[in-house]
C-alpha positions as CSV (number, residue, x, y, z in Angstrom):
1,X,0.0,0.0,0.0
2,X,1.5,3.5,-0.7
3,X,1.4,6.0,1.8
4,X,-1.5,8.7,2.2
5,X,1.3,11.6,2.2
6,X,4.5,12.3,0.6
7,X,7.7,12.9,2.4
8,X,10.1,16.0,1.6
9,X,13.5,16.5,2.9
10,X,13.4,19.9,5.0
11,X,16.7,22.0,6.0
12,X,16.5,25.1,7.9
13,X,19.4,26.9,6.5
14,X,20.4,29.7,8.2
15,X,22.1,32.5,5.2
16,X,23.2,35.4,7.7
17,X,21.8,36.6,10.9
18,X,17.9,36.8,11.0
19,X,17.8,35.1,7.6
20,X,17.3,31.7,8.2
21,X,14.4,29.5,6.4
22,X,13.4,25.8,5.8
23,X,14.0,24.9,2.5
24,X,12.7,21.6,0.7
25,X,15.1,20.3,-0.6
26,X,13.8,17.5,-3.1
27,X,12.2,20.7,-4.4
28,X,15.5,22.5,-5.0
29,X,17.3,19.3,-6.6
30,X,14.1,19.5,-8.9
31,X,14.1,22.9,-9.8
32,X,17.7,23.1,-9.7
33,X,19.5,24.7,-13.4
34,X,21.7,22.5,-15.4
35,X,25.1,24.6,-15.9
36,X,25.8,23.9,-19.9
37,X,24.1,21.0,-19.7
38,X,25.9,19.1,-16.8
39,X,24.4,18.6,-13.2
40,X,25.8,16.8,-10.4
41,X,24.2,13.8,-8.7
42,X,23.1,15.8,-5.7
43,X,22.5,19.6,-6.6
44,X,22.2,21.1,-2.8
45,X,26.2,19.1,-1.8
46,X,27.1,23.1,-1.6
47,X,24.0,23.9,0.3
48,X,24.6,21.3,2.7
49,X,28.1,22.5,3.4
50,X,27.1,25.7,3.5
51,X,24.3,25.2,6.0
52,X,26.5,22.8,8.6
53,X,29.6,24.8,8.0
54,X,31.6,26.2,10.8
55,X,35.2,26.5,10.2
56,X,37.1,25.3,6.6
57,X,38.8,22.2,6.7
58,X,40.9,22.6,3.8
59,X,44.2,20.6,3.8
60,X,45.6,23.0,1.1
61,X,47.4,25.5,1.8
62,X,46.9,28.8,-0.5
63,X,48.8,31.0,1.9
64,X,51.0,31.9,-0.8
65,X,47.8,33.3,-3.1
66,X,45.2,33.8,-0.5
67,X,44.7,34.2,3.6
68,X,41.4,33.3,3.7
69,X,41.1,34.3,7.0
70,X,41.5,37.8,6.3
71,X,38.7,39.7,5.0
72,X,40.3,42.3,2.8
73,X,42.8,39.1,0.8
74,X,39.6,37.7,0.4
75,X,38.0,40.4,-1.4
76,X,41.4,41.2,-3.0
77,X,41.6,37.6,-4.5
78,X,37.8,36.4,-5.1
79,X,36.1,39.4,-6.2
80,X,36.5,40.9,-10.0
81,X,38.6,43.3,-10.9
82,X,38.1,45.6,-14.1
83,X,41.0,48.5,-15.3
84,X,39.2,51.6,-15.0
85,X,35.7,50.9,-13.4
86,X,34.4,50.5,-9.7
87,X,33.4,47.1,-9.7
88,X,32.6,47.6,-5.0
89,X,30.4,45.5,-3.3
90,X,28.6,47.0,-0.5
91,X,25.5,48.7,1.1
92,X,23.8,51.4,-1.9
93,X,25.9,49.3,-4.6
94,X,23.8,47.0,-6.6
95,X,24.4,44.9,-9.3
96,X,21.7,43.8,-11.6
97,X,19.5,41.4,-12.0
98,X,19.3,42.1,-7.9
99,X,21.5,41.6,-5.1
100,X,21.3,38.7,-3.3
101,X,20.5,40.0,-0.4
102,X,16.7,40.7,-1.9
103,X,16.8,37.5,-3.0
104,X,14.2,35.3,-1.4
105,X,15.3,32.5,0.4
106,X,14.4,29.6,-1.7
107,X,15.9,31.6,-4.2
108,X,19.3,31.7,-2.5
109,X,18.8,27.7,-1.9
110,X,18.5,27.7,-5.6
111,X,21.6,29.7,-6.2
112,X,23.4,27.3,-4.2
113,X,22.6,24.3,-6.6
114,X,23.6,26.1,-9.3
115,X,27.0,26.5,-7.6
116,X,27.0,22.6,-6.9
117,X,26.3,22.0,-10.9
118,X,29.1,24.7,-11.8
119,X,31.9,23.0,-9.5
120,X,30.7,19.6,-10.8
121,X,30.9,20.9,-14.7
122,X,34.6,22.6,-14.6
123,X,36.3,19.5,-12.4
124,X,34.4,16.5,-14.8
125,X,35.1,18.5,-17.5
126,X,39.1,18.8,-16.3
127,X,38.6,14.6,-15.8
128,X,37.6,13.8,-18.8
129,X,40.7,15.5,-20.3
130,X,42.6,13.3,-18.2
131,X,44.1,15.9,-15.9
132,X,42.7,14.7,-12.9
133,X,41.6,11.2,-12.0
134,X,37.7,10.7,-12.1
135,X,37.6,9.5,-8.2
136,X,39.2,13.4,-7.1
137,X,36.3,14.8,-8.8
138,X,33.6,14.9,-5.4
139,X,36.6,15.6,-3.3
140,X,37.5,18.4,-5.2
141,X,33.7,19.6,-5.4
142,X,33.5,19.5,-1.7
143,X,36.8,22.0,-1.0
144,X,35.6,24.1,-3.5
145,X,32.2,24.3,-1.8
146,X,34.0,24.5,1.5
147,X,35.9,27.3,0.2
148,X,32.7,29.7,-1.0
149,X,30.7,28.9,1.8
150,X,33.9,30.2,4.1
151,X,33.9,32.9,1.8
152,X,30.0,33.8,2.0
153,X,30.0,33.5,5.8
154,X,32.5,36.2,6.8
155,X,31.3,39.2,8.3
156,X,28.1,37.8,8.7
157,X,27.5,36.9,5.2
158,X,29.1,40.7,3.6
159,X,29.8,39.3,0.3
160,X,26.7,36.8,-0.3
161,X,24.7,40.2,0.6
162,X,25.9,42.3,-1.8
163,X,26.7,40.1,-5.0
164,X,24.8,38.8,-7.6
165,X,24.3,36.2,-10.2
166,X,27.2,37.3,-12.2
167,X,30.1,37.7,-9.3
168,X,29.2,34.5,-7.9
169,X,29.9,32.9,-11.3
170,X,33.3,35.2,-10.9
171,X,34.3,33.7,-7.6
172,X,33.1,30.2,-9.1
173,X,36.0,30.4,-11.2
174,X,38.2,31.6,-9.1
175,X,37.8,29.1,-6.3
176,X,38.4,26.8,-9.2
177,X,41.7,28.3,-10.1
178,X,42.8,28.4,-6.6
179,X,42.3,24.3,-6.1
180,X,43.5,22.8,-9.9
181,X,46.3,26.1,-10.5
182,X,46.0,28.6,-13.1
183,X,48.2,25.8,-15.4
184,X,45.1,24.1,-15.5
185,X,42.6,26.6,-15.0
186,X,42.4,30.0,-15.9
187,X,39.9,32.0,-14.6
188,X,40.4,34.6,-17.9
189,X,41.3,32.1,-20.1
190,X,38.5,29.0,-19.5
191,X,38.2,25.9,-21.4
192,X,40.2,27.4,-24.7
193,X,40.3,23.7,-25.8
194,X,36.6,23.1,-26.0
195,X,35.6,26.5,-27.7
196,X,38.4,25.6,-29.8
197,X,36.6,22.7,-30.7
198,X,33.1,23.7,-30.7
199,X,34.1,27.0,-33.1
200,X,35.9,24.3,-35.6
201,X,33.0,22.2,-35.4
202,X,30.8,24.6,-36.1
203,X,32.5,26.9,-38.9
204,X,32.8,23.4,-40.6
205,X,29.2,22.8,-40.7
206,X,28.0,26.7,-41.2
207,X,27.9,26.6,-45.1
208,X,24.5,24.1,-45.1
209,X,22.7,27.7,-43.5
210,X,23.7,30.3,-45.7
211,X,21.3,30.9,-48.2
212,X,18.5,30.9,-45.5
213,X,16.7,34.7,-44.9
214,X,18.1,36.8,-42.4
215,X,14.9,36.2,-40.0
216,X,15.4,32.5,-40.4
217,X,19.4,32.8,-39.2
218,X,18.0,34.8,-36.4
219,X,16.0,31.5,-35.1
220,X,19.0,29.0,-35.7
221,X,21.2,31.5,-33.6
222,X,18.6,31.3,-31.0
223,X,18.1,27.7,-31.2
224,X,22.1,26.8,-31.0
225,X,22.2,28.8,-28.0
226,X,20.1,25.5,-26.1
227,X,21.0,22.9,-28.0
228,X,24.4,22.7,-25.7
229,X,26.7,21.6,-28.4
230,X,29.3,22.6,-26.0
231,X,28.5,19.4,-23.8
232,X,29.1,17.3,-26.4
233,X,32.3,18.0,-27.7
234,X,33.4,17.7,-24.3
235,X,34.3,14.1,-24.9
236,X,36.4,13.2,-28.1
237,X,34.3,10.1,-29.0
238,X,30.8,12.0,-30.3
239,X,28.6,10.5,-31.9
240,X,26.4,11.1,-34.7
241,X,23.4,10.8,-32.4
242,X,24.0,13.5,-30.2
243,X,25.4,15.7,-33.5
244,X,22.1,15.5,-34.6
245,X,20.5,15.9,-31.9
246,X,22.3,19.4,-31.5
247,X,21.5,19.5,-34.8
248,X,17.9,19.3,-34.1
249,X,17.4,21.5,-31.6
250,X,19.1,24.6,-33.7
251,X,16.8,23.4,-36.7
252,X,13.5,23.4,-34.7
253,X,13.2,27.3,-33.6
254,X,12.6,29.3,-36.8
255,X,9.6,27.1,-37.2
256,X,8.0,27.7,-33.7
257,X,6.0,30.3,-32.6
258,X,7.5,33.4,-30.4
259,X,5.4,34.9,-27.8
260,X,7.5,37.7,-28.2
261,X,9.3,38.2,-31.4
262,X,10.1,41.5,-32.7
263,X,13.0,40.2,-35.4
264,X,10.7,41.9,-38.0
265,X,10.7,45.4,-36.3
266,X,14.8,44.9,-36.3
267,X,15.2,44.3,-40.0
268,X,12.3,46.8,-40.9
269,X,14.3,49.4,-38.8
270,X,17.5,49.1,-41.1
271,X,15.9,48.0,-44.3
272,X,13.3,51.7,-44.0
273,X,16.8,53.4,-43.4
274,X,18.4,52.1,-46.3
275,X,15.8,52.8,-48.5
276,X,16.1,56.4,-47.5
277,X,20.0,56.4,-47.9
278,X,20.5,57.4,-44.2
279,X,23.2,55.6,-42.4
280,X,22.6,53.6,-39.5
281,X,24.5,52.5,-36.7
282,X,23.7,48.8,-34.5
283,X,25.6,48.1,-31.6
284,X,26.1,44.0,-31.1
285,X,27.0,42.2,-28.2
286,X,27.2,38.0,-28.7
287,X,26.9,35.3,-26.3
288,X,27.9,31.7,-26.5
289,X,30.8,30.7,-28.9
290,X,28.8,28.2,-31.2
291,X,25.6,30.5,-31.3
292,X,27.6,33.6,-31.9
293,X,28.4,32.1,-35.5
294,X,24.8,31.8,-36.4
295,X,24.8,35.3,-35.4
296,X,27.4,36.6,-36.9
297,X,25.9,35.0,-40.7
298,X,22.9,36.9,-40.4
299,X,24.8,40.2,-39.4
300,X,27.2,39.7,-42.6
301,X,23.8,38.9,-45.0
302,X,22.3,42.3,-43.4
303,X,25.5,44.1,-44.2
304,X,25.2,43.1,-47.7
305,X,21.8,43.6,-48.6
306,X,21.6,46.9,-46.6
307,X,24.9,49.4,-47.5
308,X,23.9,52.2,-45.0
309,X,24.5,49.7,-42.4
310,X,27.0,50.1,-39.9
311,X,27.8,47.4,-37.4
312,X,30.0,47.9,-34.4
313,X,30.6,44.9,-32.4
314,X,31.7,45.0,-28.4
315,X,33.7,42.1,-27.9
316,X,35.6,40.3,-24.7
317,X,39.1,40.2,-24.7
318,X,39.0,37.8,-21.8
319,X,37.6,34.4,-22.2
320,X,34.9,33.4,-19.6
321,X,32.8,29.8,-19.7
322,X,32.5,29.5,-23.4
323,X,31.8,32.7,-24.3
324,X,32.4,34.9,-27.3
325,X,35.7,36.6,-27.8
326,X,38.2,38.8,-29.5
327,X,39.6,35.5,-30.7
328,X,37.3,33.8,-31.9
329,X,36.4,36.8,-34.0
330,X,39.4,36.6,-35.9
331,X,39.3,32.9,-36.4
332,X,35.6,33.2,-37.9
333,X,36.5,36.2,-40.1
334,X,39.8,34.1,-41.8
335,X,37.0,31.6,-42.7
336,X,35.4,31.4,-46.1
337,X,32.2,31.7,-45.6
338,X,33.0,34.6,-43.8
339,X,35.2,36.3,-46.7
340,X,32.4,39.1,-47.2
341,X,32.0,40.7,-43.5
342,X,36.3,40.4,-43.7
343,X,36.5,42.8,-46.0
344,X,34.4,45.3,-44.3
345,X,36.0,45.5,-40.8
346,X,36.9,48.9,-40.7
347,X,34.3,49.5,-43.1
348,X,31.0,49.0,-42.3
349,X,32.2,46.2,-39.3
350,X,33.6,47.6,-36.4
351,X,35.0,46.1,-33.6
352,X,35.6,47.1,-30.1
353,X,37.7,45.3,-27.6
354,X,37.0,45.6,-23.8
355,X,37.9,43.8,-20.8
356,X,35.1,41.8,-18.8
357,X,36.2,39.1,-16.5
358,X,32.9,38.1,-15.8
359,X,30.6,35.9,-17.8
360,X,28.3,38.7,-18.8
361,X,28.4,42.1,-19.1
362,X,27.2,44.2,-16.6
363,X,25.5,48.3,-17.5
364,X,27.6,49.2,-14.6
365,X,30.7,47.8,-15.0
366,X,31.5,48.8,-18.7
367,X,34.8,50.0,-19.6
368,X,35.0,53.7,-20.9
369,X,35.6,53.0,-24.3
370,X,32.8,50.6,-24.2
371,X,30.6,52.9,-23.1
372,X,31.5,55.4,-25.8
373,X,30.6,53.0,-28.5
374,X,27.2,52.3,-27.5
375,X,26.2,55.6,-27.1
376,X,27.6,56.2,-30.7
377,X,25.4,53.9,-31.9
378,X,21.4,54.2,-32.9
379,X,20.5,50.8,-31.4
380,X,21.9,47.7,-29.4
381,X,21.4,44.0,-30.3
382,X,22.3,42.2,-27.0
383,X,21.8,37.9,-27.0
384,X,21.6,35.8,-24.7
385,X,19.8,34.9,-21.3
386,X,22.7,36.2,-19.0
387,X,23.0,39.3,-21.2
388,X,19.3,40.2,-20.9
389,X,19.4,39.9,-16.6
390,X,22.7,42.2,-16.5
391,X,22.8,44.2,-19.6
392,X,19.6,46.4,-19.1
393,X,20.9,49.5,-21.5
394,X,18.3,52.2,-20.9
395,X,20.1,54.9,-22.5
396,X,19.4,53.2,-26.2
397,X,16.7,51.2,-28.5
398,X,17.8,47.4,-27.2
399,X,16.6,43.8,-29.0
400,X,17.2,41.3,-26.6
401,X,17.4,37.8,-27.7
402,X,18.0,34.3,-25.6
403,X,15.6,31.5,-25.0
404,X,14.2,30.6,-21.6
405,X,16.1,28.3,-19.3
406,X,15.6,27.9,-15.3
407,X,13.7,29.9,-12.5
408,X,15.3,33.0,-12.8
409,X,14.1,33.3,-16.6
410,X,11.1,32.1,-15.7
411,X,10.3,35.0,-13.5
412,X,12.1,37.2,-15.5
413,X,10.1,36.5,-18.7
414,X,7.1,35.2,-17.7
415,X,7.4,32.5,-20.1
416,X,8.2,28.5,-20.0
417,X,11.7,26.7,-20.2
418,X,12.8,27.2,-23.9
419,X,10.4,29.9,-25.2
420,X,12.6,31.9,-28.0
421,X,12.4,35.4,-27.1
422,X,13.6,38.4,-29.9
423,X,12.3,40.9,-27.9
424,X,12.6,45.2,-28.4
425,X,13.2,47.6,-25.4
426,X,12.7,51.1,-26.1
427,X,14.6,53.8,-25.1
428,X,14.3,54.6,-21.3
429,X,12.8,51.6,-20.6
430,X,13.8,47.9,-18.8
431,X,12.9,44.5,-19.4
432,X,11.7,43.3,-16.0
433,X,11.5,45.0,-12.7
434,X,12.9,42.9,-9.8
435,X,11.0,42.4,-6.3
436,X,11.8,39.7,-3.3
437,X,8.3,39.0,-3.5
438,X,8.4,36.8,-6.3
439,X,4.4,37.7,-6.9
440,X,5.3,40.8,-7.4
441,X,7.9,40.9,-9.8
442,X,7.4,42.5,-13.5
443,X,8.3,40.1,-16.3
444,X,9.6,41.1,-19.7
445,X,5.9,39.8,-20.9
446,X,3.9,42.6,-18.5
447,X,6.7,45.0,-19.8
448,X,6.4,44.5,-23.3
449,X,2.7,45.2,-23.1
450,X,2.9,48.8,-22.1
451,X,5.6,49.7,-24.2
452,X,3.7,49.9,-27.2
């Protein structure tokens, strides 16, 4: 016989001082967000840790890079950087999406899984390349979550307060460096051998998509960005089921139907401009390595069919996840099928190198120059999901494209997992206002229906 009532692992976890809550977890390994495609066995290992921690019991000693046991060397070490720009923490400093200190507790549970899945992706990843045996994986899984929840409890919790999404990722990657050494893992230079590998793989296959339309391209760039070809080049052995099976999911999004899709208005925009002979400027910042090919083809087909186009793309120098970056850009642009948008860099395609070591960039963290060239600039295309929490650019016209994916998107969009999105931000305006009452948040869908 079954029993009348279902049982659900509880934890009270207690974040900082008058913050505490009891969180289910077999809800938050449920709703917990794949990272690239990979999750770990048990998603809340860094919430547990976190929850019973009390001192760190690191063998390692990092004395030479690190004293964790000093407040300001922490910060030092583990928060970002940027030549130029204040990137503080601290109380009147936020960070967008939100801090996580207005983040509601179930919420912050859910953050911690993600952290879990993060760990578990870069040290498997470093396994499977043979670096590190396949048995040190949990153990290095378990200092690194030692390591951030140390981190997160000093001062009473100072830095998980006053971060968010996108500096956590940041001290992700740090904490990583820390354990395997920057030989193996560089927090600026991450994974080079898999985007390497993913960009061949893709330029290779790019030439079966260039006669489709330019609205068409825009859906293949938006399906590639889920179809997490990156996970599957991990391994050298792929095989032709999961090829096409990334090949599938790129194919399958120009046919659906957006809720919100405004790839039209965008190519109406330059085409009206054209017509009149008046130049006009787009601004473009690219996600994902794979996707940002897909991107780039329909970018080079709207150069050519529309001569008072200008483009000017903002690129990374640093390379973070498997992000875009300066280059990759030079790679694609030595490749045939890219001869045409070669020979207009400097032209008609601009490109502007900045500095960002986190994995997406942030309206209040931009570089000078970066600045500079958005505001020179009539519009701003801006993909991806990240992008669209941290990259809010109010001062211009901004299409922001990404597909759903996890409970922060969700909200965010008021859509489901893996809705395309292509959507158009007037001037002035955001995309989502944030709340800690999650009931209470506006989603990019409310917004969208009082901006026109």
């Amino acid at each position: 016989m079954r029993p009348w009532f279902t049982w659900h692992e509880m934890s009270i976890i207690e974040f900082w001082k008058d913050n505490s809550a009891d969180l289910d977890l077999d809800r938050l390994r449920e709703m917990s967000v794949s990272v690239k495609g990979k999750s770990h066995r048990n998603p809340c290992r860094c919430l547990e840790i976190f929850g019973n921690y009390t001192k760190p019991t690191i063998s390692h000693d990092f004395s030479n890079h690190v004293n964790l046991f000093d407040s300001a060397s922490v910060s030092d070490f583990f928060l970002p950087r940027i030549p130029g720009v204040s990137t503080a923490i601290g109380s009147g400093i936020y960070h967008p999406p939100f801090l996580w200190k207005d983040s509601s507790p179930e919420s912050l549970g859910n953050s911690f899984t993600y952290i879990t899945n993060a760990f578990y992706r870069i040290f498997s990843n470093i396994a499977n390349r043979g670096i590190v045996p396949n048995k040190k994986v949990d153990g290095l899984l378990d200092d690194a979550c030692q390591i951030i929840s140390h981190i997160y409890r000093i001062q009473d919790g100072f830095i998980l307060k006053h971060i968010n999404n996108n500096i956590n990722m940041y001290i992700i990657s740090r904490i990583a460096e820390l354990l395997l050494t920057k030989e193996i893992y560089d927090s600026l230079n991450q994974e080079p051998m898999l985007v390497d590998k993913t960009l061949d793989h893709t330029l290779n296959n790019i030439y079966v998509y260039e006669s489709f339309p330019v609205i068409s391209l825009m859906g293949f760039a938006l399906g590639r960005g889920i179809a997490f070809l990156e996970k599957t080049m991990i391994n050298s052995d792929v095989g032709m089921e999961d090829k096409v099976s990334v090949d599938d999911r790129t194919n399958s999004v120009p046919d659906q139907k957006f809720t919100i899709d405004y790839r039209w208005h965008l190519i109406d925009r330059v085409e009206k401009s054209n017509a009149g002979g008046k130049s006009i400027c787009m601004c473009v910042i690219l996600d994902d390595t794979s996707e940002s090919v897909f991107d780039l083809l329909w970018i080079q087909k709207m150069i050519k069919e529309n001569h008072f186009l200008k483009i000017i793309l903002l690129v990374n120098t640093a390379q973070i996840s498997i992000n875009f970056t300066s280059s990759m850009l030079r790679k694609i642009l030595a490749h045939q099928s890219f001869a045409f948008l070669a020979s207009k860099v400097e032209d008609r395609f601009f490109v502007c190198e900045t500095f960002c070591p986190l994995i997406s960039f942030q309206t209040n963290m931009f570089q000078e120059k970066a600045r500079r060239i958005i505001n020179k600039s009539d519009f701003v295309y801006v993909k991806g999901l990240n992008f669209f929490e941290t990259c809010q650019i109010k001062e211009k016209d901004t299409y922001h494209a990404y597909v759903v994916y996890g409970p922060i998107a969700r909200l965010y969009s008021g859509l489901e997992d893996y809705s395309p999105i292509f959507a158009y931000i007037p001037r002035g305006r955001e995309g989502y206002v944030h709340n800690k009452d999650e009931r209470k948040v506006v989603s990019l869908s409310d917004c969208v229906v009082t901006f026109h």
